[in-house]
C-alpha positions in Angstrom: -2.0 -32.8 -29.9 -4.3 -35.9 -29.1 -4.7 -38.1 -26.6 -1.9 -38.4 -24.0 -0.7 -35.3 -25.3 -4.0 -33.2 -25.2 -4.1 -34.9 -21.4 -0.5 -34.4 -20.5 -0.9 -30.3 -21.9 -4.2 -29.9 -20.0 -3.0 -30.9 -16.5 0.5 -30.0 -16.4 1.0 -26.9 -19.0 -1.6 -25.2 -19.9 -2.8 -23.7 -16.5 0.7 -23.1 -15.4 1.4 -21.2 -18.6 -1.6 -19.0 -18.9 -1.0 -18.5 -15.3 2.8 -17.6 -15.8 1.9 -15.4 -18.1 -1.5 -13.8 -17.4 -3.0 -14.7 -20.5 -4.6 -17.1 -22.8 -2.2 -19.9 -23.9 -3.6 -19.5 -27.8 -2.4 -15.9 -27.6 1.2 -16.4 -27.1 3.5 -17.0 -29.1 4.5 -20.8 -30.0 7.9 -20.5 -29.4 7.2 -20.2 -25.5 6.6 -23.8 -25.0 9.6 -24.8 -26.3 11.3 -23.7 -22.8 9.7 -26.6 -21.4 12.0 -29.8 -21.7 10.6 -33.4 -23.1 12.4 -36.6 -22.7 11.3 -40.0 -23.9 13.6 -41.1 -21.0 13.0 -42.5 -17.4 14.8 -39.3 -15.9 12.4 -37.4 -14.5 15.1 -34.3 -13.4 14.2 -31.3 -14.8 17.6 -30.2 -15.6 20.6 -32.0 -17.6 22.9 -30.2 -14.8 25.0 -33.1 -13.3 23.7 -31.7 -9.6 20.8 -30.5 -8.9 17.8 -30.3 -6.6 14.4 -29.3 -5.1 14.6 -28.1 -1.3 13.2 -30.7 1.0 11.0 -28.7 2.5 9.6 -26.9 -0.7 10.0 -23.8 -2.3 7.8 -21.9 -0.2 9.2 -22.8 3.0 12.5 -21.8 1.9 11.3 -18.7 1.2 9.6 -18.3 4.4 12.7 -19.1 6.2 14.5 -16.6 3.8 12.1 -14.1 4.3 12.1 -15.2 8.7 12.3 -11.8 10.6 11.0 -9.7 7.3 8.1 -7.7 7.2 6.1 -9.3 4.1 2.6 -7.5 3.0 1.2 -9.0 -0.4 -1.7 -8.0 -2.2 -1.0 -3.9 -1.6 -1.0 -1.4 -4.1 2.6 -0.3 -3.1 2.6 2.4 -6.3 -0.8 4.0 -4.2 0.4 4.9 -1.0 4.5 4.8 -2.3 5.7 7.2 0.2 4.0 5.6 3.2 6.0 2.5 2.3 8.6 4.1 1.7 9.0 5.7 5.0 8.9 1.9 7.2 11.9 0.4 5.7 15.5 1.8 4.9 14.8 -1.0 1.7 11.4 -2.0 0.5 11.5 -4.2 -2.4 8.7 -4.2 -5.1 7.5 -6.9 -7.0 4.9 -5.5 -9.0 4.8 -4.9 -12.7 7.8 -3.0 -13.6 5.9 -1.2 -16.7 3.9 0.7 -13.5 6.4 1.2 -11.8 8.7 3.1 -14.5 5.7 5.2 -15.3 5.0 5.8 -11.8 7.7 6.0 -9.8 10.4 7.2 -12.7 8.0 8.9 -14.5 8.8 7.3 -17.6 5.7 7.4 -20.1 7.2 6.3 -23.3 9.3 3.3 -23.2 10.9 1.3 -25.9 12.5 -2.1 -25.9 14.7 -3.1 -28.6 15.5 -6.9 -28.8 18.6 -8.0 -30.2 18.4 -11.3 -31.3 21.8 -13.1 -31.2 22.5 -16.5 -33.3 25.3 -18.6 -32.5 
């Protein structure tokens, strides 16, 4: 990569991979960045779907208006004080890192994931 590449990977991909997922871009695997769609066209959609869309308003106000009438706390250790939690809501809904969770909550210490790779 050079030039309007090197530019266009700097400002627009790199931070928002390593940020994705919580590590260096140079230590994933190369594959990853072909999710990411390039066109040498003027369409600028991100999609090839015949319809689609971006709310108006933004993402984060359409959660917020999803979310409207919700209690919502962020940056607790949920895991830590579990039970407390536990006892405010008849749901509480955790979006931490499931590989805690399992070990904690399920008390799952050994976990293995096969992949089965399907071609087509």
């Amino acid at each position: 990569m050079r030039n309007g590449w090197q530019f266009t990977y700097e400002k627009l991909v790199k931070g928002y991979t390593e940020k994705q997922w919580g590590r260096d871009c140079k230590e994933l695997p190369a594959f990853i960045i072909k999710r990411l769609p390039v066109r040498l066209t003027f369409d600028n959609n991100y999609f090839n779907a015949l319809y689609q869309g971006i709310p108006v308003s933004g993402y984060t106000k359409m959660v917020e208006n999803l979310l409207e009438g919700i209690e919502v706390r962020l940056n607790e250790d949920y895991l830590a004080k579990k039970q407390e939690y536990d006892q405010l809501a008849e749901k509480v809904v955790h979006t931490g890192a499931i590989d805690a969770f399992l070990i904690t909550v399920l008390e799952i210490w050994n976990i293995v994931l096969f992949v089965l790779r399907m071609k087509f």
